[in-house]
C-alpha positions, 0 to 999 in steps of 0.5 A, a space after each residue: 481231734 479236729 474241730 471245724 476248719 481251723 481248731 484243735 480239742 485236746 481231749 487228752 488234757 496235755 498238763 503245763 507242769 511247770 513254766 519259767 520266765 526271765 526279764 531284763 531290767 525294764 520289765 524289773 520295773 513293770 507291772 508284773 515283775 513279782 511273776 518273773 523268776 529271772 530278772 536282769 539288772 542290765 541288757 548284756 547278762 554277763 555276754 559280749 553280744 545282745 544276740 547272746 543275751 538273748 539265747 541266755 534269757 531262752 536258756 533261763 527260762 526253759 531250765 527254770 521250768 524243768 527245775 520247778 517240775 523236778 524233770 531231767 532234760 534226758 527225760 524231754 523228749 522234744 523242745 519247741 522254740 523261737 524268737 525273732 532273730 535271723 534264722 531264730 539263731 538265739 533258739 537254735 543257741 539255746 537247744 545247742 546248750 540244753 541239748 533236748 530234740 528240736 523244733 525251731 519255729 518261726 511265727 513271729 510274736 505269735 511264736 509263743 501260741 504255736 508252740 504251746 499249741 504244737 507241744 499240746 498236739 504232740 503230747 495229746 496224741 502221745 508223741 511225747 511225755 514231756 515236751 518243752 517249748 519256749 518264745 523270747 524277744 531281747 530289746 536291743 538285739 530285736 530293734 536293732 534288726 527291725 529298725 535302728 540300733 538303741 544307741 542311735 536314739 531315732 524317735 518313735 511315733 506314738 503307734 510303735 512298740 516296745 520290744 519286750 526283753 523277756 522270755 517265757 517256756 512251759 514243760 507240757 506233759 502227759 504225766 502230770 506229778 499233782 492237781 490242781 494245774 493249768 492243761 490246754 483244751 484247745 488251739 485255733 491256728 490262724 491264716 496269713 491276713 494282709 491288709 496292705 498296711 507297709 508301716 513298721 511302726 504300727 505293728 499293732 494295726 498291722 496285727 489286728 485283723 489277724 488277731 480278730 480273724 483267728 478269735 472268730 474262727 475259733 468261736 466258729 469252730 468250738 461253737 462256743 460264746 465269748 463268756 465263755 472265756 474269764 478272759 481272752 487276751 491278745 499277745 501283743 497289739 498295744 493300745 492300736 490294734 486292741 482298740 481295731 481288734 476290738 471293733 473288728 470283733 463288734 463288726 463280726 458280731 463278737 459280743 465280748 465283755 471289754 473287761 474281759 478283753 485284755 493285751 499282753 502288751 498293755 499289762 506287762 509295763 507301767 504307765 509311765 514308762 515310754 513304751 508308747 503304744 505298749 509292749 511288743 515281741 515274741 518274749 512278750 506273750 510268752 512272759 505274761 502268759 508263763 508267768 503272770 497268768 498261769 499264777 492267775 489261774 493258779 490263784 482262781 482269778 481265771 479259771 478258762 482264758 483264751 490266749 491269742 498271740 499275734 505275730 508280724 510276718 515281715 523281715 529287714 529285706 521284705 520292707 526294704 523291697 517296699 512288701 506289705 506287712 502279711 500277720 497271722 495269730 494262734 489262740 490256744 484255751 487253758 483252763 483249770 481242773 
């Protein structure tokens, strides 16, 4: 049902049956490769193009996660998917191969909580029994589209962001086949906010006021307090917009616990890997959501958590006709029975 202005409550308890995550080979060497089910030892996967390898980290993922269920794809009755790419072509790939019915969608890095937030609506309201959806990014493919190609070795300033080569897809259900899983209780769907920042090296700034806009909106509109949540994590600021998120949030009168404020983009690498400001794409939420914390909660280190992915709504033509960044974040809750 609708809550407030902006949020969903899922009273039904849509069910994560399964989930799984593929990697490439930097992300084998991150902090969280022991949550990754498919790693790559190399950028091409076996194809002649970094547009195909990406639709084959989409594709791994999603299969994983039917296998881990023991679901038939003839048994799924919708796949939500997205990435970065023009026209979300790798996703599009993806469903051409799986051959499930398709929604395509585009919210950027915050691709990976519209999704999970549609599957949740669609299998509460019994649309769907099963529903697949899926987010994925690939390194080379997404800076090659944004801002140079790898092969040039253009330096970054210290606000940019690593584009994560990773993909992460969950199989959301009304049937759940055991206890003790992860279900969705609610989703907040966040506005367009536009700050007037132009920098597409500063993805993080860019983001933060739309990740601080939606966390609000959705304290606002559950009437909940943050200690709440175990945990309320950001899909991808990077060390910029936690820190401004953060201090937006204090502004608002968000009294959060900062240990219990936590960034995909700052958990999925090492610290001595070049990512400069942290991890970015829309495979980054989606990767350490699916992967590292649905273990966590699994594991009982979490037993409610807040995800909030954040998206940059810009494309190659907007900034090359001198347009300002517009951003937008999805929260979607799960917790554990």
């Amino acid at each position: 049902m609708l809550k407030g202005k902006q949020s969903w409550v899922f009273e039904n308890r849509p069910v994560i049956a399964a989930a799984g995550v593929s990697g490439g080979p930097f992300e084998a060497n991150g902090n969280l490769a022991e949550d990754f089910d498919v790693l790559h030892d190399d950028l091409w996967m076996g194809e002649d193009s970094y547009e195909k390898a990406h639709r084959v980290l989409l594709e791994e993922a999603g299969q994983t996660a039917l296998n881990k269920a023991n679901i038939q794809k003839e048994d799924v009755q919708f796949y939500i998917a997205g990435d970065l790419i023009n026209q979300i072509t790798p996703s599009s790939l993806s469903a051409r191969t799986i051959q499930i019915p398709y929604f395509g969608i585009f919210g950027a890095c915050s691709t990976s909580m519209e999704g999970l937030a549609l599957a949740s609506f669609i299998v509460n309201y019994r649309g769907a029994d099963y529903v697949l959806t899926g987010a994925s990014s690939h390194n080379a493919a997404v800076e090659k589209q944004f801002r140079y190609p790898t092969e040039y070795g253009g330096q970054k300033p210290p606000t940019a962001q690593w584009t994560v080569t990773g993909a992460g897809a969950a199989l959301v259900t009304s049937k759940p086949s055991g206890q003790n899983l992860p279900f969705t209780t609610s989703a907040t769907i966040g506005k367009v906010i536009d700050m007037g920042l132009t920098d597409p090296f500063n993805m993080g700034g860019a983001m933060a006021p739309a990740a601080a806009d939606t966390i609000t909106a959705h304290f606002k509109d559950m009437q909940l307090d943050p200690s709440h949540y175990d945990l309320i994590v950001t899909g991808d600021l990077g060390r910029i917009g936690q820190e401004t998120a953060y201090e937006l949030l204090t502004n608002n009168g968000l009294k959060i616990d900062r240990e219990r404020f936590k960034d995909c983009g700052l958990m999925i690498y090492k610290d001595d890997q070049p990512v400069q400001s942290g991890g970015s794409g829309a495979g980054c939420s989606a990767a350490v959501l699916y992967g590292h914390l649905l273990n966590q909660l699994k594991q009982g280190t979490y037993r409610r958590i807040l995800v909030v992915a954040t998206g940059a709504l810009l494309s190659p033509l907007t900034f090359q006709q001198s347009e300002s960044i517009p951003c937008i974040a999805h929260a979607v809750s799960i917790e554990m029975t």
